[in-house]
Every structure is written in structure tokens, then in C-alpha cells.
N, C-alpha and C positions, 0 to 999 in steps of 0.2 A: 343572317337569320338561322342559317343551317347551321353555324357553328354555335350562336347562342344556345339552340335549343337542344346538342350534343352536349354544353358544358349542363343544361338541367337536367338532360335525363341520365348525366354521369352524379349527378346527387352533387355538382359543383356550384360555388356564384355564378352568377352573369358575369358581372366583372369583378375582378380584383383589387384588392382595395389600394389605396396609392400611398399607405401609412408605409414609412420607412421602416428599411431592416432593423436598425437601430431601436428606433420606438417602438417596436414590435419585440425584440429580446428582452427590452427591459421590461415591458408588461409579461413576458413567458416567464420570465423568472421567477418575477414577486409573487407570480399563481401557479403557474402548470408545476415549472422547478421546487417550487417552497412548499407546494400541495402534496408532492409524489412521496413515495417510500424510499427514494434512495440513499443511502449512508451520509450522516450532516457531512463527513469529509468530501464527499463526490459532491452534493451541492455546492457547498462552497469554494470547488474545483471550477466545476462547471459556470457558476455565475462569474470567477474571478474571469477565465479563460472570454467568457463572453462579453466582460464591461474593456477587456485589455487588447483582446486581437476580432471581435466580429465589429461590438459596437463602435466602437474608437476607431475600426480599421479603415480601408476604402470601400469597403459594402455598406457601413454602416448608413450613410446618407441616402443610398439605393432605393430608392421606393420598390415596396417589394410587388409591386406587377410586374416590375420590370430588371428585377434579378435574372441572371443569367448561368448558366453551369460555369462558362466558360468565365465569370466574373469570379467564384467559387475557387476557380483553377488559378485564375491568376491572384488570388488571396493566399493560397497554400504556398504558389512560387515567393511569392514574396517574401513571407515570413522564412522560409529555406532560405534564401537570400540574405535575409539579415542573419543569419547565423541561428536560427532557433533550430534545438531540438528535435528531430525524429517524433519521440514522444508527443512533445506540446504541438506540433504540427499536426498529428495525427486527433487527439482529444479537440484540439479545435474545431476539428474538423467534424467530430462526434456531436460535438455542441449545437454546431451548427446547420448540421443534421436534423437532430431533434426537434431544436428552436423552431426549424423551417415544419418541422411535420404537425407540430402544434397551431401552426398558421391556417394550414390545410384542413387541422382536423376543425378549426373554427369557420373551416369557410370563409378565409381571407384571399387565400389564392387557389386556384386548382390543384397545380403539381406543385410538387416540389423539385428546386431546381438542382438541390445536393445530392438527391437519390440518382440523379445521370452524371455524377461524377465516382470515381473510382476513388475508394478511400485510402488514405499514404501507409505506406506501409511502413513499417519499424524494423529494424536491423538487429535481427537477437543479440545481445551480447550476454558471455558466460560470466556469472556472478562473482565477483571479486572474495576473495578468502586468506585466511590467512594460514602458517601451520601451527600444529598442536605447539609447537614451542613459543614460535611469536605469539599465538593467544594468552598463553602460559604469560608471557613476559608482559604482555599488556595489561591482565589482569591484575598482575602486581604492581603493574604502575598508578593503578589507581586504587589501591588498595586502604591510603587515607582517605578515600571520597566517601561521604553519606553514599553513593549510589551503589557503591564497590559489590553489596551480596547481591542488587540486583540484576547488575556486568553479570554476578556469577552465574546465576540464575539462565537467564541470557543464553550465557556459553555453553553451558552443561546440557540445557533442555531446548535449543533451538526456538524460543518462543519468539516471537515480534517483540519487541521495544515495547508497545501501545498494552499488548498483553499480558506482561509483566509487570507492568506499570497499574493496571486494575485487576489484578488478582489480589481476591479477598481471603482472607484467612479460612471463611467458610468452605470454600474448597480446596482448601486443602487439609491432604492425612496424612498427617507423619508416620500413625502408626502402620498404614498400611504402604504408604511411599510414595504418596501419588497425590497430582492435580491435576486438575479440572478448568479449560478454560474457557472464560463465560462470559467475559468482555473484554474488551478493548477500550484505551482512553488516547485521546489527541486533544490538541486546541485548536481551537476552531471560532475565529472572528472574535480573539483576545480571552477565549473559557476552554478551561479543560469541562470537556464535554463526552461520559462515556457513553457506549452503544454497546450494541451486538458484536461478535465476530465478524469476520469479512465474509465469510460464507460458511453455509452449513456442515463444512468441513473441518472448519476452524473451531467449534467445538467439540473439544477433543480432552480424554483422559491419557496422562502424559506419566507413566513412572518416574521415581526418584532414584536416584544411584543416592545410597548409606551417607557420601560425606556430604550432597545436599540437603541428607534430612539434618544431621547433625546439625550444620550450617543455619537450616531453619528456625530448628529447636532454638539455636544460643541467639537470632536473632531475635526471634518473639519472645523474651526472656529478657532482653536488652529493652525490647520496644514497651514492654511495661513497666518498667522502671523508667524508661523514659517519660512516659504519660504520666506515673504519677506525683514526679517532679515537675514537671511542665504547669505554667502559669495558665496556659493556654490550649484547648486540646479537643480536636473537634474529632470522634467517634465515628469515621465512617468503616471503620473493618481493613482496610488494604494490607498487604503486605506491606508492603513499602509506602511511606510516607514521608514529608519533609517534617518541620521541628516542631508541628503543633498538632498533627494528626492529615493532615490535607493530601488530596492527592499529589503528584511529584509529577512536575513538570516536561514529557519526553525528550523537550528539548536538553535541559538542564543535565539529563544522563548522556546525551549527545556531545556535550560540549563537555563533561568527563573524560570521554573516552577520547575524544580526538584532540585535548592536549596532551594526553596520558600517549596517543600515537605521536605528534609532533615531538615529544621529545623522545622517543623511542628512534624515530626516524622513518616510521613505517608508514608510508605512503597509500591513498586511496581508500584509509580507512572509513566508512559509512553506517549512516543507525544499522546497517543489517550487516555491517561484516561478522559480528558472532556468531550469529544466524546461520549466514550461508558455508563457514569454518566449520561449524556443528554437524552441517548435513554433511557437508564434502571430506570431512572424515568417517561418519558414519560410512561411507559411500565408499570408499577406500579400506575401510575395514572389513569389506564383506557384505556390511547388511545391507538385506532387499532391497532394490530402489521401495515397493510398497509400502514396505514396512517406515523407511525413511521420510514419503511420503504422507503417512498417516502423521507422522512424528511433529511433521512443520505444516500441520491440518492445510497442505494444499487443496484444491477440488478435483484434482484428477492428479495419474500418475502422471501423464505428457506436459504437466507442467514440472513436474520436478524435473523431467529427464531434458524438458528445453533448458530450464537452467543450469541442471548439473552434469547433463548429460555425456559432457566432456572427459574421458577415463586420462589417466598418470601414463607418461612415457613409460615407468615402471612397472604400472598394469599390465598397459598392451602389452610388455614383450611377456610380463609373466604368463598371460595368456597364452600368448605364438608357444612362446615355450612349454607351458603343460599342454597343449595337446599335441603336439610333435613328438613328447615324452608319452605320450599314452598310444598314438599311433605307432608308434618303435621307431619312428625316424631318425 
């Protein structure tokens, strides 16, 4: 009786209901997941990660009265065991997090039992890149591809793939050298689907270096004459578009570039190796990590400096060496 009436005057049930983990995610999804604000990508992260490793897993049958932290624990072992990911280890774990707090906030269980598990941790690894020459050489490898100015694009301004891919002509000024970025695009459950930026950082005014304006100009000049030949031709503004007007597939730029590496030779190439090339020479060249930071609309500096934070064997010693030369050593 004493504990019944601690779980009421804790604003808890009496008792917990005995609907499984399983049948419990799936209703969290189709409502609390599909209700919330979070970016269509992270939903459909999160629901994928929940129908493939909570639901499907060994918790899933679990009636959830009778979930346990230590069941939790050996959910995460498990999947380590089969070889999964750091990352997917960890987001499952986020999922599953969540899911469980959506239970509680319904007044199906009292606690949650993920909140008394310690969440996995992730192993930073520094960002793969490539040099100014291999990017040089890549970019001419694909320099027959319909994609080929948007690689350039890419390479030259650090944008995301998704970013460049829904950049409208509206923002951008040639005459002044600069854009503006204001969405992102992915596919998402079979549609390219655009959104927001990833975070309020991610909108961001991005200067042009001369030979991307140029670049620009004789594109959008090509893209009109394309449109007005074109049988077919659907007006939504983009940059870049494929042969009727339509957004461009990120995948499709993806699978450009990493044949254009496989026959180069150049191994580890990824949608962000331009990207992270872009910063890590910036970053090499002097400029501010801040200013670098602004550049690839991170949310904070300490995420540039986890990724890039790594300096050149020929930094450090130039370092050791200019100040030993300024001390009189």
C-alpha cells in the first residue's frame, strides 16, 4: 500500500501497463516522432533505427513493466558484438531513450529504465580530406558529369552536398559574390524532400572567389537555353537541376564523384570529402579556425576544432620553429 500510494503522490500509475516495448514504439512513432519538430531526416533515422534494432530486437517482446536497465545494457552489447557501429550503437540508444520517456510521460510506466544506463560513447575520428591537387584532379574527373559545377561549388565554398543541391538562384549575387544558404535537400522515404538548414548556424552568407562567379554566370546562361529547348520543364528556381528543371538527386552527385575517385585511385572518398578538403586547407592556410567555422555554418567553434582540430607535421615544427626564432634560441 505504501508503495502504491508513493507511485500517486509521485504523479506516477499504480501499475504499469504490460503493452510491450515493441507495441509501444510503434504507437511513439506514428504520434509523439511524426508529431515533433525534428528534421524529416532525424525522423526517419529514428523510426528506421527503432523498427530495425529496439523493435525487432530482444527488448522488443518485453512488456514494458518489466524492462530492465540491465536488458538496455545487454541490447547495446549485443549489437557491438555484431559488428555495428559506434555511431548506430549510440543513436539507438537515443531512440530508445526517448521512446521509453514518451511511455512515462503517458503514464504507462513510472521510470524509465534507459535513463539509469550510461549512454555509448563514440570514438572521434578526424575527417578524411583530401590535397588541393587530388581535389584539383578529382574535379576534372568529373568534369563531363551534369553534376561537375556543382562538385565545384562544393569544393570551392565548403557547402554540404543537401546545400548545394537546394540553393536557389534567388540567393544568390553575382554581382556582389555571394550566397546565401537557406535550405537543404535529401530523400527521404523514396522524395527529395527540402527543409531548413541543420541549425541556426547553417544559415549562413558565403562570399564567392571571381572564378565561381564567372563559373556561375556561364552556368545560368547554359541553364536557360537549356529550358527553352527542353520539351519538359518544371520552374522551381535551383541552381542545379537535372534535364527538366527538377531538383538533383544527392545521391546521383555522390555516385559522380566516387567513380570519378575509383578510377583516380583515391580511396575513402565520401559526400563530405570536398567539404572537409575545403576547411583543412583553409585551416592550413592560416585562416581563423572562427572564421572557418562560420564558413561551414558549424554551431560552435569546438566542433570544428573536434574535426579538424588535428594541425600538419609541417605546422607543428613551423610553429616549434617560429617561436624558438623569436625567443633567440
Amino acid at each position: 500500500m505504501r508503495a502504491l500510494r508513493s507511485r500517486v503522490d509521485a504523479g506516477a500509475p499504480v501499475r504499469d501497463t504490460t503493452a510491450t516495448v515493441a507495441e509501444w514504439l510503434a504507437r511513439w512513432r506514428a504520434t509523439t516522432l511524426a508529431a515533433s519538430d525534428r528534421k524529416p531526416a532525424t525522423k526517419s533515422l529514428y523510426a528506421a533505427l527503432s523498427r530495425k534494432h529496439l523493435e525487432s530486437g530482444p527488448i522488443g517482446p518485453v512488456p514494458l513493466d518489466r524492462l530492465r536497465a540491465s536488458d538496455i545494457e545487454a541490447l547495446l552489447l549485443a549489437m557491438r558484438e555484431r559488428g555495428l557501429s559506434e555511431s548506430t550503437v549510440r543513436q539507438a540508444f537515443i531512440v530508445c531513450r526517448l521512446g521509453l520517456d514518451g511511455a512515462v510521460r503517458d503514464q504507462l510506466i513510472a521510470t524509465n529504465p534507459a535513463a539509469r544506463v550510461a549512454r555509448p560513447g563514440v570514438t572521434p575520428r578526424e575527417a578524411v580530406y583530401l590535397s588541393a591537387d587530388d581535389v584539383a584532379k578529382l574535379l576534372a574527373a568529373c568534369e563531363e558529369s551534369r553534376h561537375y559545377r556543382a562538385l565545384m561549388l562544393i569544393a570551392a565554398t565548403g557547402l554540404r552536398r543537401g546545400e548545394a543541391l537546394a540553393l536557389p538562384w534567388s540567393a544568390v549575387d553575382l554581382d556582389a559574390a555571394t550566397l546565401r544558404v537557406t535550405a537543404t535537400v535529401a530523400r527521404y522515404d523514396g522524395a527529395l524532400v527540402t527543409s531548413a538548414p541543420k541549425t541556426a548556424k547553417s544559415r549562413r552568407e558565403i562570399p564567392l572567389d571571381a572564378s565561381v562567379v564567372t563559373m556561375l554566370r556561364k552556368h545560368r546562361t547554359e541553364q536557360k537555353q537549356e529550358r527553352l529547348a527542353a520539351h519538359q520543364w518544371t520552374e522551381h528556381g535551383p541552381v542545379f537541376t537535372d534535364e527538366i528543371g527538377e531538383l538533383v538527386d544527392p545521391r546521383s552527385v555522390l555516385r559522380v564523384l566516387n567513380d570519378a575517385a575509383t578510377r583516380l585511385g583515391l580511396a575513402g572518398v565520401t559526400a563530405h570529402t570536398l567539404r572537409h578538403s575545403a576547411a583543412r586547407s583553409w585551416l592550413e592556410a592560416g585562416v581563423h579556425i572562427k572564421a572557418v567555422s562560420d564558413l561551414l555554418g558549424h554551431s560552435s567553434v569546438a566542433i570544428t576544432g573536434d574535426i579538424y582540430g588535428h594541425t600538419s607535421d609541417e605546422a607543428a615544427r613551423a610553429a616549434i620553429t617560429g617561436l624558438a626564432g623569436r625567443l633567440g634560441l
